[in-house]
Every structure is written in C-alpha cells, then in structure tokens.
Residue, then its C-alpha position, 0 to 999 in steps of 0.5 A: x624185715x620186709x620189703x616194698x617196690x614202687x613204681x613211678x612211670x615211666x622211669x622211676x621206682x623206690x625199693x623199701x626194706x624194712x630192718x628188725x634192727x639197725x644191726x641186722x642191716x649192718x649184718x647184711x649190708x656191711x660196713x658202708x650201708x649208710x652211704x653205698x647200696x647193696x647191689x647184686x653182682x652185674x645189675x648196676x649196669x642195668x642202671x641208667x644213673x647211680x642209685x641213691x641211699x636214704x635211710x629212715x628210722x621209724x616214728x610213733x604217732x603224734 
C-alpha cells in the first residue's frame, strides 16, 4: 500500500492510495468503496464540495 497527495493550486488536490489487492481495500473501506469516500470523522466539513471517487486498476506496459 502506498499513498500519494498532489496538488493543483489554488484549490485542487488528488490523494492516490495504492492496494495490495482489491480485498485489502474492501477490508478498509467497507462495503461502498466503490462509490462513497472513506473519510474521517468531521473532516467533510472542511470540504467546499463533495469528493469524488475513481478507481484504477494497475496495467502492464504495452
């Protein structure tokens, strides 16, 4: 597992997490992973808009 914050000022960042596996993800996140972010308690509400969710699954070269 790893994890990554970038920034894109002034308003903007993308946090990356990297998974061993799609379970040990679920075994964290719980049951809406897919679709809902894990957030801790009270910091959505340092939030100026909702967060969105992506999820990628790592490729070999072409």
């Amino acid at each position: 597992m790893g994890r990554e914050v970038l920034l894109a000022p002034p308003d903007s960042l993308l946090y990356v997490s990297r998974w061993r596996s799609e379970e040990d993800l679920v075994a964290y996140a719980r049951g809406h992973w897919r679709d809902r972010p894990v957030l801790l308690p009270g910091k959505g509400g340092y939030l100026e808009e909702p967060l969105r969710v992506r999820h990628f699954v790592r490729a070999p070269p072409a």
